[in-house]
C-alpha positions in Angstrom: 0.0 0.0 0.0 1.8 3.0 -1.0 1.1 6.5 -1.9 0.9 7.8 -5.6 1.5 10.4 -7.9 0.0 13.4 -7.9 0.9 13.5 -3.7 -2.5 13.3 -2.4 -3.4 16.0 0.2 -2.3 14.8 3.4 -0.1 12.2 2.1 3.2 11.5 3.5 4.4 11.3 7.5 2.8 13.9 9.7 4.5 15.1 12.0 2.0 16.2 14.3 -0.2 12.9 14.5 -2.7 14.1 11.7 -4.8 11.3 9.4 -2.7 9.9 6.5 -4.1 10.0 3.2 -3.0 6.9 0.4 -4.4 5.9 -2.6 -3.8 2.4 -3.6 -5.5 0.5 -6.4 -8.8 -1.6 -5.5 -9.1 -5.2 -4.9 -11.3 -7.6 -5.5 -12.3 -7.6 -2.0 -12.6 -4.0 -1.7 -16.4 -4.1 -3.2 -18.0 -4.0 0.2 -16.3 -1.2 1.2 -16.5 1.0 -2.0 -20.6 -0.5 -2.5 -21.2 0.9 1.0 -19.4 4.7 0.2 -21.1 4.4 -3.5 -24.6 4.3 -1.5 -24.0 6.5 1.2 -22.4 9.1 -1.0 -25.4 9.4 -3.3 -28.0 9.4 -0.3 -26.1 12.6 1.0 -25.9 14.5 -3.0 -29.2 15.9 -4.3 -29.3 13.3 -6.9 -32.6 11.4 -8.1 -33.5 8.0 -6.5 -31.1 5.3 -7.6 -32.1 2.3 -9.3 -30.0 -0.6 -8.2 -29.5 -1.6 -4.1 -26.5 -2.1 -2.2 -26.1 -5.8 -3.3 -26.5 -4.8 -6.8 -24.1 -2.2 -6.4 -21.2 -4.1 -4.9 -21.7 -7.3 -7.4 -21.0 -4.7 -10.2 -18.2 -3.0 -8.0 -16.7 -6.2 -7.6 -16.9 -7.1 -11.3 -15.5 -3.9 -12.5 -12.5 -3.7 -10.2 -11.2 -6.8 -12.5 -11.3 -4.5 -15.4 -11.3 -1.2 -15.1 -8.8 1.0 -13.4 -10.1 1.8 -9.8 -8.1 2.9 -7.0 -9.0 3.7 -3.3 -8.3 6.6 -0.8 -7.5 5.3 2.7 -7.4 7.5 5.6 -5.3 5.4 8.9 -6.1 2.5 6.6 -9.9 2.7 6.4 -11.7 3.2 2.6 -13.1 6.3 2.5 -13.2 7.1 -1.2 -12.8 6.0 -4.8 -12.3 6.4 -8.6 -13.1 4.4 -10.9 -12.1 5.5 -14.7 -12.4 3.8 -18.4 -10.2 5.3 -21.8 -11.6 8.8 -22.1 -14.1 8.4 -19.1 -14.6 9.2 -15.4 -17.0 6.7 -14.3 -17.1 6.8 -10.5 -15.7 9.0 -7.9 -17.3 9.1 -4.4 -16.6 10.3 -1.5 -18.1 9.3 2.3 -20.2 12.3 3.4 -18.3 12.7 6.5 -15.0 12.9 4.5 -16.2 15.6 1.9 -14.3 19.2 1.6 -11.4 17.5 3.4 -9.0 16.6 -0.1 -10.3 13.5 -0.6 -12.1 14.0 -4.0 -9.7 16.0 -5.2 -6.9 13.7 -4.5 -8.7 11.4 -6.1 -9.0 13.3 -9.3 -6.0 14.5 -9.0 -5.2 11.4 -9.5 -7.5 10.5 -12.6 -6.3 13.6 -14.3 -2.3 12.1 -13.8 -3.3 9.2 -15.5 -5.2 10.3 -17.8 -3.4 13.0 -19.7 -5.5 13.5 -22.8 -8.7 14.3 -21.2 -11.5 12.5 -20.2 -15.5 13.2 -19.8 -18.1 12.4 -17.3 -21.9 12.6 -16.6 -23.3 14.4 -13.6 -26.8 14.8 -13.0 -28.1 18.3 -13.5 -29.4 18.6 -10.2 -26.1 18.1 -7.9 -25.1 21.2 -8.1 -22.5 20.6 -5.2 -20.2 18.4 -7.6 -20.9 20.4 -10.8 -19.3 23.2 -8.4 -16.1 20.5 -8.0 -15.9 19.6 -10.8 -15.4 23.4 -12.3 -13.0 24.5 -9.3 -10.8 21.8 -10.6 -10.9 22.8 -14.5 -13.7 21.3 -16.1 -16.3 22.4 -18.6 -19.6 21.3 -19.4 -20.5 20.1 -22.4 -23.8 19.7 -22.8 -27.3 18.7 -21.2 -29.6 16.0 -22.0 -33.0 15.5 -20.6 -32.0 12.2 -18.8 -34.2 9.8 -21.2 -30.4 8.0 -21.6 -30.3 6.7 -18.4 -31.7 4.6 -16.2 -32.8 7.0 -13.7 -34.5 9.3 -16.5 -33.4 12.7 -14.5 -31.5 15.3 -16.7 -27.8 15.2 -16.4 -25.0 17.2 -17.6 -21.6 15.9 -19.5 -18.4 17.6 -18.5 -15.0 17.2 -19.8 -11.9 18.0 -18.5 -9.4 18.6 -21.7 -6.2 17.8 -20.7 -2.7 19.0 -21.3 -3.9 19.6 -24.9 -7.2 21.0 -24.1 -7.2 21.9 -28.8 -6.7 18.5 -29.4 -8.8 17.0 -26.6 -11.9 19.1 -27.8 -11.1 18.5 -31.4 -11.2 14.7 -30.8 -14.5 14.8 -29.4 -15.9 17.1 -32.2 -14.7 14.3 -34.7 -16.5 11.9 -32.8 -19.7 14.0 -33.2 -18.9 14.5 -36.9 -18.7 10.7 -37.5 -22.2 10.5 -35.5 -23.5 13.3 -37.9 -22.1 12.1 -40.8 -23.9 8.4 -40.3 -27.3 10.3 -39.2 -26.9 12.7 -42.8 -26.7 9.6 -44.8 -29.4 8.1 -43.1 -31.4 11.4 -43.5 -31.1 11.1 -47.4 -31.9 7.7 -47.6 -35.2 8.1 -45.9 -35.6 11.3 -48.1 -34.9 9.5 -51.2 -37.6 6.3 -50.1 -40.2 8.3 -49.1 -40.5 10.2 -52.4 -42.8 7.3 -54.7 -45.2 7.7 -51.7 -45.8 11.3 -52.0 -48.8 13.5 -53.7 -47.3 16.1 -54.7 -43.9 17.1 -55.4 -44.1 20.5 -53.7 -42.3 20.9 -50.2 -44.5 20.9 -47.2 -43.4 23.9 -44.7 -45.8 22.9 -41.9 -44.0 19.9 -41.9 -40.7 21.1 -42.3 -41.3 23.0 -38.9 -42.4 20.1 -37.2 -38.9 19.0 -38.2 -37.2 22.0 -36.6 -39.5 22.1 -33.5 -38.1 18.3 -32.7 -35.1 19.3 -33.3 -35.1 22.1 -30.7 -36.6 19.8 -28.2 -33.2 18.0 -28.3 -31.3 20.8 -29.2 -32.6 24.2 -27.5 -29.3 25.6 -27.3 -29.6 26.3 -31.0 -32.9 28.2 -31.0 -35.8 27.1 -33.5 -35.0 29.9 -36.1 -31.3 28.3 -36.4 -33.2 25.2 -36.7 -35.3 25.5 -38.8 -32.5 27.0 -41.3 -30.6 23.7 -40.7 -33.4 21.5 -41.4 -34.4 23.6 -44.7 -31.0 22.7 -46.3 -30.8 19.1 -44.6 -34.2 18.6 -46.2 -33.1 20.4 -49.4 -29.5 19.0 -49.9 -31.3 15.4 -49.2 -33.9 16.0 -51.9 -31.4 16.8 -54.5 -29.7 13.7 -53.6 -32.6 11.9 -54.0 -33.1 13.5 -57.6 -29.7 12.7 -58.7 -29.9 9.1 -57.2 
């Protein structure tokens, strides 16, 4: 059991008797332990109801311990936080209530930020504001919002991303995963554009529909407004109609 880099606050010999903090990578039989902080943590945060128990929580602790990276913070050799982290993602970090404000969290990310240079996102739900307020003391941005219908507790949560030592190229990667995303959807688009036409009446475009386009669109995307929207789909729709022609 040894401390790592970055030194964790606390870490090292005190001199004056005071709590030791180490990080130390999980085991197998750590799940009881970190299934126990997991619960009490989220009981504490203003987050929705969860979905899964304390037994389902620590069979899924104990099976992801085996494969992903998760490391625990002791203090005097008793758990009382952890981080568990996946290529490109912060998956878990939690902290006992008792133990919050003290360094532990942000040893802990600290620690996920070390070894993961190139950035890395996360999800928090919209309403803990308390780690949202963490989470941009130490650096990171968020993203974008969704209204929660991706998970399983259906509450609206936030994605964050902390960029890295190349915050350019960290931002840039995830804009080209978007762009792949868009670029599948786009092709989709026209080939739903180019089937539907034998069905059709007429051949004249159909505004009233076209805004039902851009007013679905702005439910999932209101940062863009409807009038952007609806500009967007009228060249989507256009562009994909042409396509169709020359197909």
């Amino acid at each position: 059991m040894t401390p790592t880099e970055p030194s964790a606050e606390g870490a090292g010999l005190p001199a004056t008797g005071q709590p030791v903090l180490v990080l130390r990578p999980a085991e197998p039989e750590d799940a009881d332990a970190l299934a126990l902080i997991h619960v009490l943590a989220r009981r504490a945060a203003p987050m929705p109801e969860p979905v899964h128990d304390e037994d389902d929580v620590r069979r899924w602790l104990r099976s992801r311990i085996a494969t992903d990276e998760t490391w625990v913070a002791e203090v005097d050799g008793l758990p009382v936080g952890y981080a568990r982290w996946t290529p490109g993602w912060l998956d878990d970090l939690y902290v006992q209530p008792a133990r919050q404000g003290g360094g532990v969290g942000a040893a802990l990310l600290e620690l996920v930020q070390a070894r993961q240079p190139d950035g890395f996102c996360l999800w928090v739900f919209e309403s803990n504001t308390p780690a949202r307020g963490f989470y941009a003391r130490h650096g990171l941005l968020e993203l974008e919002r969704t209204d929660g219908s991706a998970n399983e507790e259906r509450a609206p949560d936030v994605r964050l991303v902390w960029p890295g030592a190349e915050p350019l190229a960290c931002l840039r990667s995830l804009v080209d995963e978007v762009d792949a995303q868009l670029g599948d959807l786009l092709a989709r688009r026209a080939a739903l554009t180019r089937a539907i036409q034998p069905f059709k009446t007429s051949s004249e475009r159909d505004p009233a529909r076209e805004r039902e386009v851009a007013e679905h669109l702005a439910t999932r995307a209101p940062a863009l407004g409807l009038e952007r929207l609806e500009r967007i789909a009228h060249v989507v729709i256009s562009e994909s109609l042409d396509a169709a022609r020359d197909g």
